[in-house]
LUMBA-540062 format. One record per residue (C-alpha): x, y, z; residue number from 1. Coordinates in nm, 4 decimals. Each point is the difference from the previous one (the first is absolute). Example, Ala and Ser with C-alpha at 12.3 -4.5 7.8 and 13.67 -1.06 7.14 Angstrom:
px=1.2300	py=-0.4500	pz=0.7800	resi=1
px=0.1370	py=0.3440	pz=-0.0660	resi=2
END
This chain:
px=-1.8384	py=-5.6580	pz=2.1481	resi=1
px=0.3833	py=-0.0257	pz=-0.0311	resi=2
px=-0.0333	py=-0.0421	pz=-0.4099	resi=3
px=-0.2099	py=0.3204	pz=-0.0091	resi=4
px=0.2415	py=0.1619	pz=0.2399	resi=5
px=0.2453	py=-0.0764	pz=-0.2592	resi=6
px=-0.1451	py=0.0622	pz=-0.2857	resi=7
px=-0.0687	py=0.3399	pz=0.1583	resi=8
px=0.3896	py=0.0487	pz=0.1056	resi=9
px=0.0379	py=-0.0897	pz=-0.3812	resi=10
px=-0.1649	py=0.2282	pz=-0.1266	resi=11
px=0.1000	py=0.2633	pz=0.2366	resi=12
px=0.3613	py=-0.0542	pz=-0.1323	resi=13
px=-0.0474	py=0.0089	pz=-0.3443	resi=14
px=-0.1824	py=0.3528	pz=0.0594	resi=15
px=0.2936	py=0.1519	pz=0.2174	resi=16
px=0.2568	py=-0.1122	pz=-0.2949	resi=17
px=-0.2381	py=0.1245	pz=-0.2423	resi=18
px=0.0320	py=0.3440	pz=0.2215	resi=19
px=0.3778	py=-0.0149	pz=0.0218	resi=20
px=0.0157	py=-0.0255	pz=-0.3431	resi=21
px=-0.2440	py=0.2544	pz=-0.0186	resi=22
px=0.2010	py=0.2630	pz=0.2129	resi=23
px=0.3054	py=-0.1222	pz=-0.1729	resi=24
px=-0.0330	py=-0.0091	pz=-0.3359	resi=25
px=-0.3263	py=0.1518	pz=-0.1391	resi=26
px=-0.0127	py=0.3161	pz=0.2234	resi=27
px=0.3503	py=0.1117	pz=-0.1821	resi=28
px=-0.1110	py=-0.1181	pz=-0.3153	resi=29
px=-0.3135	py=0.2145	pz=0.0289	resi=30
px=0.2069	py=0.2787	pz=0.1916	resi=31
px=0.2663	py=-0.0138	pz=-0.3484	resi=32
px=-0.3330	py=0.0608	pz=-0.2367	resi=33
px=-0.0813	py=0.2699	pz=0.1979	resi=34
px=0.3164	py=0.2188	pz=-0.0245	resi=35
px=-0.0043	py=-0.1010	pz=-0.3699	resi=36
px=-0.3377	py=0.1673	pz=-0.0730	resi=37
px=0.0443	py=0.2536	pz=0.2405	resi=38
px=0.3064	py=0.0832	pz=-0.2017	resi=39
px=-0.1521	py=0.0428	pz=-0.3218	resi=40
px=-0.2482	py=0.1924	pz=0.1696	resi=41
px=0.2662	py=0.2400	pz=0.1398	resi=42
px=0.1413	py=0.0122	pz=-0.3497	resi=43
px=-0.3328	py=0.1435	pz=-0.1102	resi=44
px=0.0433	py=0.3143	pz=0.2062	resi=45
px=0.4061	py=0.0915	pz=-0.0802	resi=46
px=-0.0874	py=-0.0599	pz=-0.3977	resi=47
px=0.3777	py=-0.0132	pz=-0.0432	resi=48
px=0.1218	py=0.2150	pz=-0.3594	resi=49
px=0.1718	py=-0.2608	pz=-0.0915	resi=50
px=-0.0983	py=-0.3773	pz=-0.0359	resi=51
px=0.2487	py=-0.2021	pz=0.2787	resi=52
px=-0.2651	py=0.0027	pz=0.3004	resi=53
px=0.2615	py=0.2262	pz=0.1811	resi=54
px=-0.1105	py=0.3434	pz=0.1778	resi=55
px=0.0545	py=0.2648	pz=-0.1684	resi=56
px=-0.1386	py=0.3532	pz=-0.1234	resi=57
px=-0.4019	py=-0.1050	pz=-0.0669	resi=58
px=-0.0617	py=0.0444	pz=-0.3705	resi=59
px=-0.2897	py=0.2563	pz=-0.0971	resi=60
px=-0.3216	py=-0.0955	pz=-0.1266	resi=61
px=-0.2794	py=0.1929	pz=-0.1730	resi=62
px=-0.3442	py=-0.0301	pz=0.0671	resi=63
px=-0.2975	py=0.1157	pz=-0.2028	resi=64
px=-0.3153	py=0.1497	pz=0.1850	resi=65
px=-0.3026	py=-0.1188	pz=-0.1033	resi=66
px=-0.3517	py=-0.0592	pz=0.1049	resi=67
px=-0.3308	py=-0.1384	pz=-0.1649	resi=68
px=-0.2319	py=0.2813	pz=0.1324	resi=69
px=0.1797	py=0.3149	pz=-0.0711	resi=70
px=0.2470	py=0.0992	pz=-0.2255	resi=71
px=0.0355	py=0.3935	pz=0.1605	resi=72
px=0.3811	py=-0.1259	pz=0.1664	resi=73
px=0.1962	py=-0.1492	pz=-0.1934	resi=74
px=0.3859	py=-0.0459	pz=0.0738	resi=75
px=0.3240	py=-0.2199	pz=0.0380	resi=76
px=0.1574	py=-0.1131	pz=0.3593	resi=77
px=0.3397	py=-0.0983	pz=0.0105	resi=78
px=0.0726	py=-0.2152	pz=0.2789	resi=79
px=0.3775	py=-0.1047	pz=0.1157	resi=80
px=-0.0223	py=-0.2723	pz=0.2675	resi=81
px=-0.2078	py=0.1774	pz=0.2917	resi=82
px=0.0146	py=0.3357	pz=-0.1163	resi=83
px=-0.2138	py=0.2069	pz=-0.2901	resi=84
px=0.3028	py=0.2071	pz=-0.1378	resi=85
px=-0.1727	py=0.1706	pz=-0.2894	resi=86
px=-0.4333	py=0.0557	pz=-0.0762	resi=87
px=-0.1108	py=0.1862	pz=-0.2934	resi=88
px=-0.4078	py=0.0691	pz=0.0314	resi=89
px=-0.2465	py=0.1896	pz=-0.2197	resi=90
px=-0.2965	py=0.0621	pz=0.1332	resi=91
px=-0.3295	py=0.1172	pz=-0.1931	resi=92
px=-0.1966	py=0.2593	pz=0.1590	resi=93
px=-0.3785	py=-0.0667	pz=-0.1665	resi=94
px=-0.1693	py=0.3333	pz=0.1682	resi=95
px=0.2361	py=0.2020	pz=-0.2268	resi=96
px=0.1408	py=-0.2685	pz=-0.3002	resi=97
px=0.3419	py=0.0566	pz=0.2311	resi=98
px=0.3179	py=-0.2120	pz=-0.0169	resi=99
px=0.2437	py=0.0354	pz=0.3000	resi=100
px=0.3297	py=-0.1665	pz=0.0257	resi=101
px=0.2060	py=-0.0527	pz=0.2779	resi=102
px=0.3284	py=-0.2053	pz=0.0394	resi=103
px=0.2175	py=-0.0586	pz=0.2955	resi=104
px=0.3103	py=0.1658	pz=0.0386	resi=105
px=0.3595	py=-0.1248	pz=-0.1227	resi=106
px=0.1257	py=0.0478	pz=0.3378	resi=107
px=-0.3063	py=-0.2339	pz=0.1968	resi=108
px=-0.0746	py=-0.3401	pz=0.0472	resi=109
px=-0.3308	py=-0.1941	pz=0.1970	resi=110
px=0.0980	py=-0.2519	pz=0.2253	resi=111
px=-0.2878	py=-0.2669	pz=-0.0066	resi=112
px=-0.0047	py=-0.1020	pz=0.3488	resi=113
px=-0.2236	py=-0.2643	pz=-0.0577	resi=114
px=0.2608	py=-0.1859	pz=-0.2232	resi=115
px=0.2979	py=0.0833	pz=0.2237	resi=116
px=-0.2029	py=-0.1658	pz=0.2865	resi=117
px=-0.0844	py=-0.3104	pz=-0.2001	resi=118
px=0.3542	py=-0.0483	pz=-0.0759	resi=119
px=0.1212	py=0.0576	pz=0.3229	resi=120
px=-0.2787	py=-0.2376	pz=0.1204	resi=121
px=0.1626	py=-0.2818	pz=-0.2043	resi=122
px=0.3298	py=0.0473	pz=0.0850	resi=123
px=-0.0865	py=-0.0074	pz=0.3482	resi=124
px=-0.1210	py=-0.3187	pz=-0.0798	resi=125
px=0.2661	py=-0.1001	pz=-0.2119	resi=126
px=0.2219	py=0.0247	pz=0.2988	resi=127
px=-0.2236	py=-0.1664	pz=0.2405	resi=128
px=0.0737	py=-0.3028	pz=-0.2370	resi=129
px=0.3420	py=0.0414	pz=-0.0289	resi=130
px=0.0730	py=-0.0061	pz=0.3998	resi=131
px=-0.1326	py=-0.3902	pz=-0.0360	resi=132
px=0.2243	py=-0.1474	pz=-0.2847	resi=133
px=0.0967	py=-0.3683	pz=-0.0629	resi=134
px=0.1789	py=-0.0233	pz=0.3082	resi=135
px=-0.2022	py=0.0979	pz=0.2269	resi=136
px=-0.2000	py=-0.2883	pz=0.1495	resi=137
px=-0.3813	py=0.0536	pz=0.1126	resi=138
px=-0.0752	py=-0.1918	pz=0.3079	resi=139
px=-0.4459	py=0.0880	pz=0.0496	resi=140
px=-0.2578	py=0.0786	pz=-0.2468	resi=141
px=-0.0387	py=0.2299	pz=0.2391	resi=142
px=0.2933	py=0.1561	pz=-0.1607	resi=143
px=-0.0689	py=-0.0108	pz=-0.3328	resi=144
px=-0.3698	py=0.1831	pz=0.0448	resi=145
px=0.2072	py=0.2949	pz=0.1737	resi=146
px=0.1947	py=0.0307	pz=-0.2466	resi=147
px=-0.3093	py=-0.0594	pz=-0.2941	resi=148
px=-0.1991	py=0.2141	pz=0.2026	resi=149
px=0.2766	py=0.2842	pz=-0.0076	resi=150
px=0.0611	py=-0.0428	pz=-0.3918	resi=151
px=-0.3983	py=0.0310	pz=-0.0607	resi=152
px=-0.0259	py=0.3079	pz=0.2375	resi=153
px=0.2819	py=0.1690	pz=-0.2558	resi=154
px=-0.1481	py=-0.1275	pz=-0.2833	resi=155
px=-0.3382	py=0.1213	pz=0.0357	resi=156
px=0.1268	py=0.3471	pz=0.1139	resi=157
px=0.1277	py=-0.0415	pz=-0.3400	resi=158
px=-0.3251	py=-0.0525	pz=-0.2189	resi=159
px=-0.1916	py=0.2315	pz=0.2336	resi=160
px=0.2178	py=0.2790	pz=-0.0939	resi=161
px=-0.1026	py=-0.0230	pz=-0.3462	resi=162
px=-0.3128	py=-0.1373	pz=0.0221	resi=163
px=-0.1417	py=0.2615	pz=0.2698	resi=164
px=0.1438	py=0.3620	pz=-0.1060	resi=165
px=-0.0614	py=0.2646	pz=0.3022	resi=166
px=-0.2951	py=0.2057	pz=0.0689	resi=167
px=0.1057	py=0.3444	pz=-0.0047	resi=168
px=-0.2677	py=0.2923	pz=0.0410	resi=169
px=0.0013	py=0.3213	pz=-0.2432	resi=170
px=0.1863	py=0.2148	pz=0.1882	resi=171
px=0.3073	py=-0.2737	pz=0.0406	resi=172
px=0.0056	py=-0.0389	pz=-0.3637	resi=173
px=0.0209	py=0.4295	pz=-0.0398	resi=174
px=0.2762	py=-0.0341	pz=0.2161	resi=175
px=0.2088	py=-0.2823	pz=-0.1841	resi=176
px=0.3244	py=0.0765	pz=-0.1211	resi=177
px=-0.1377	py=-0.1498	pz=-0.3323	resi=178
px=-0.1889	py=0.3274	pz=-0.0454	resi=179
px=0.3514	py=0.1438	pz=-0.0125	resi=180
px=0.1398	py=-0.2308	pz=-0.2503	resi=181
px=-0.1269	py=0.1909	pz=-0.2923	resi=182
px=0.1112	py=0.2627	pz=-0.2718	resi=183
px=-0.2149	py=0.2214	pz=-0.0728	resi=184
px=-0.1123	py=-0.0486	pz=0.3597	resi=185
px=-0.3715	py=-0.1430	pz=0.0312	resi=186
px=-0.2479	py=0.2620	pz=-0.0056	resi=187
px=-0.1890	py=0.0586	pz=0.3441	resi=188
px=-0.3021	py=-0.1743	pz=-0.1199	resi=189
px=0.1627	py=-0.3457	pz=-0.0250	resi=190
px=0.1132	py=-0.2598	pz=0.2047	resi=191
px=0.2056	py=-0.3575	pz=-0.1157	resi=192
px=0.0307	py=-0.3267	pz=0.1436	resi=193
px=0.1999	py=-0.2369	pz=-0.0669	resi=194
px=0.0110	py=-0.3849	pz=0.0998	resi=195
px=0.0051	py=-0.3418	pz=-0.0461	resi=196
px=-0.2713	py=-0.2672	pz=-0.0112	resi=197
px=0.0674	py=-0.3361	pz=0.0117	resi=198
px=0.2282	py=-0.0325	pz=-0.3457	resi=199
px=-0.1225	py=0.3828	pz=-0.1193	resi=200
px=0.1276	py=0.3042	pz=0.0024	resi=201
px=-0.2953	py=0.2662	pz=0.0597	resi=202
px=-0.0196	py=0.3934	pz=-0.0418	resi=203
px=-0.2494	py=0.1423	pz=0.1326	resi=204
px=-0.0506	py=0.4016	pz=-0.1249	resi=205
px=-0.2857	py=0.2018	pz=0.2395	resi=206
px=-0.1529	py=0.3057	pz=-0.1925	resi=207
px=-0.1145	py=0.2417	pz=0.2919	resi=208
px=-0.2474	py=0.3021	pz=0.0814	resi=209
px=0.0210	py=0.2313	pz=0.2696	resi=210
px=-0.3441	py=0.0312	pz=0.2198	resi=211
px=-0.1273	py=0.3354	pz=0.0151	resi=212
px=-0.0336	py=0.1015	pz=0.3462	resi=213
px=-0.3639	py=0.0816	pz=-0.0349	resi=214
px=-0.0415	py=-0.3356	pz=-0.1461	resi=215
px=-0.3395	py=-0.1824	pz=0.0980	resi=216
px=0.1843	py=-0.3501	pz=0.0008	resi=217
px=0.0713	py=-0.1503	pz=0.3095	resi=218
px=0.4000	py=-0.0340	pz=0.0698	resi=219
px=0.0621	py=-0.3152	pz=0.0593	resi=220
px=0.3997	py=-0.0836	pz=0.0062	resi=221
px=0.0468	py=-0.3674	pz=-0.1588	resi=222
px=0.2093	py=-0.2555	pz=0.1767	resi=223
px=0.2501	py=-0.2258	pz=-0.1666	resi=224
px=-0.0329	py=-0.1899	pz=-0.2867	resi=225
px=0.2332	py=-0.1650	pz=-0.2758	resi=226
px=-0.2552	py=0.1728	pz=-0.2447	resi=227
px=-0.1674	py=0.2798	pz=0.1139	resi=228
px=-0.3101	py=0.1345	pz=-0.2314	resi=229
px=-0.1695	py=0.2807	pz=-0.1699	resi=230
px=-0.1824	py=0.1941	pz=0.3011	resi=231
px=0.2790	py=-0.0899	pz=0.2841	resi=232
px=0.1118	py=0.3207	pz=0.1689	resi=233
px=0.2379	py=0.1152	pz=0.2390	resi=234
px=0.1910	py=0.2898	pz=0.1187	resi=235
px=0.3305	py=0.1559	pz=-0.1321	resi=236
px=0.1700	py=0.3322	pz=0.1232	resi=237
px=-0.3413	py=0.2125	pz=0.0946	resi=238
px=-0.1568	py=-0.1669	pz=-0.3494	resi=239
px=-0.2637	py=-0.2353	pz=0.0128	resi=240
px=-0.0145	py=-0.2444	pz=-0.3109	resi=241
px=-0.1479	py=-0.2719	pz=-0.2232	resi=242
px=0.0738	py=-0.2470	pz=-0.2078	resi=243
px=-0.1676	py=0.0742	pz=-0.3107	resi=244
px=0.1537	py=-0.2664	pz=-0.2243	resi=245
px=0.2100	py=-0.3224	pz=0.0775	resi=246
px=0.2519	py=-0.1437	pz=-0.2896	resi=247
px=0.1585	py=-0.3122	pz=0.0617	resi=248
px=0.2269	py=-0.1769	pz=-0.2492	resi=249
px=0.2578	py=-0.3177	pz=0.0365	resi=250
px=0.2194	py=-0.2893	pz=-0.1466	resi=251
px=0.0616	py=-0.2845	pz=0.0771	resi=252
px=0.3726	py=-0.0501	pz=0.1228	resi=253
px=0.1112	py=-0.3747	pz=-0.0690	resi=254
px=0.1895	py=-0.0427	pz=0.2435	resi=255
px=-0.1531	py=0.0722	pz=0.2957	resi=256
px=-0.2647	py=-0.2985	pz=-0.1399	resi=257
px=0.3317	py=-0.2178	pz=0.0045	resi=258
px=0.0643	py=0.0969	pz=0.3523	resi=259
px=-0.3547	py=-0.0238	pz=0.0849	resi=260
px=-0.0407	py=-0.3914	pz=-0.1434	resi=261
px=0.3444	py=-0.0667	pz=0.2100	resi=262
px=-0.1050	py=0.1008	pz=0.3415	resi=263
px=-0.3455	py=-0.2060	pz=-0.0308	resi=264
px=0.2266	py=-0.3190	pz=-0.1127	resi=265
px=0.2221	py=0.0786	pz=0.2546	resi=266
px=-0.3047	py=0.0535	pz=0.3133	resi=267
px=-0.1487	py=-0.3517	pz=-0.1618	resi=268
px=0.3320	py=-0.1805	pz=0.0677	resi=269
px=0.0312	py=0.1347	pz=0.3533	resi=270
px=-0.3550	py=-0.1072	pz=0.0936	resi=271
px=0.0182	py=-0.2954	pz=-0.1751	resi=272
px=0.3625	py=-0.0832	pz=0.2023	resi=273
px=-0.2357	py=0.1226	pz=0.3200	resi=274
px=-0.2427	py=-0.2763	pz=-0.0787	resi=275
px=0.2373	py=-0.2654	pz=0.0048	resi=276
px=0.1436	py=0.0802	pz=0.2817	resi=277
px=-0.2977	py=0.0045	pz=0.2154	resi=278
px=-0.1041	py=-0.3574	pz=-0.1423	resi=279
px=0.2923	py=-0.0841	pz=0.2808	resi=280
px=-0.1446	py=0.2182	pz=0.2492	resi=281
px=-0.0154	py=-0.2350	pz=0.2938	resi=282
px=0.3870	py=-0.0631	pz=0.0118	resi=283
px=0.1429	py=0.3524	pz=0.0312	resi=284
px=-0.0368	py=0.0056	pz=0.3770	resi=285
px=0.2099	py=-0.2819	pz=0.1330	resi=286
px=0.2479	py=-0.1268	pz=-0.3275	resi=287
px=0.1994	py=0.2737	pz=-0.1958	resi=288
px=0.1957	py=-0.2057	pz=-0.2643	resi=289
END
């Protein structure tokens, strides 16, 4: 009884100085990757103009439109940091063999709120890493899962933002400012999105056709929808109208894959920092270190 009493005190203390060093040493090690990734990820979204990592004015990229199923829009995005500061679009009418062309005004920029969130996301988490530097001593696991738990809460805000683009219905994209953007302004029988998914860039261009009010078909208003399709209707000003055709075009915009790969790295190393600390489970009630 008294050598398995021991043996079991034995092993008891080589786990609680395996969790000191735990809380110690690894947790800042980990916590030190972290803000290094999470760093380069924030780097991503200011695209400094020049090549020293510092802030600065976000250099302007173009982006070709494209698509494999239609070639009716074409066009070039230019993208500075969170904001789409210049489009040119052509879009082929087939009913009539007609080109339009529309461009956005010298004087107007498009915030992308879904990249402004992201970043802010990170840098929210950024600082929640910050407030627990080398000096600052962890005394529970309890701790440390707050504090993983908080990062991972920012962090997926983060991806979600640009994985899961909003839902808007018809009449909330007629009455974008984005509708405004453009010179010559859009014709009445248009509507444009604009988004991102996941590391893309979409544009979305809605042809429409007003119901005639003796119309057999029955007026159904669509909800809301990332992508709404030929048929969807809803109501605008004392007009009722359809989609008649749906255009959607995109590219791929490197780094927002970059950013993407660096907040899954960054959720594994939280979780996998979670795990180890609950291996020590049983000795966060009664002995902080």
């Amino acid at each position: 009884m008294a050598t398995a009493m021991a043996a079991t005190a034995a092993e008891r203390a080589v786990l609680e100085e395996e969790f000191r060093w735990l809380l110690h040493d690894e947790v800042h090690a980990v916590l030190r990757q972290l803000q290094d990734i999470l760093k380069e990820a924030s780097l991503r979204f200011t695209l400094p103009s020049s090549g020293t990592g510092t802030e600065g004015p976000a250099k302007q990229e173009n982006f070709i439109l494209g698509s494999c199923s239609t070639d009716q829009v074409k066009g070039v995005l230019t993208l500075q940091g969170d904001a789409l500061s210049q489009a040119d679009v052509n879009l082929k009418i087939p009913r009539n063999n007609q080109l339009l062309h529309f461009a956005f005004r010298e004087d107007k920029q498009w915030k992308l709120q879904q990249i402004q969130d992201a970043r802010n996301h990170v840098s929210q988490a950024m600082y929640l890493l910050a407030n627990r530097d080398e000096s600052y001593q962890f005394r529970t696991g309890a701790e440390v899962l707050k504090l993983m738990d908080a990062v991972m809460l920012q962090l997926t805000r983060a991806r979600n933002r640009l994985t899961t683009p909003a839902t808007l219905t018809l009449p909330e994209i007629a009455a974008s400012g984005l509708t405004r953007m453009f010179a010559p302004a859009l014709p009445s029988d248009l509507l444009v999105n604009v988004y991102i998914n996941l590391n893309k860039l979409c544009l979305t261009v809605y042809q429409l056709h007003a119901l005639q009010p003796n119309s057999t078909k029955n007026f159904r208003p669509a909800g809301g929808a990332v992508l709404h399709s030929p048929g969807a209707m809803f109501e605008w000003g004392s007009q009722r109208l359809e989609v008649s055709h749906v255009h959607k075009v995109e590219c791929v915009i490197p780094w927002l894959n970059d950013a993407l790969v660096f907040f899954t790295v960054s959720l594994q190393l939280c979780q996998q920092l979670k795990d180890k600390i609950s291996v020590f489970s049983s000795y966060w009630s009664y002995r902080p270190f």
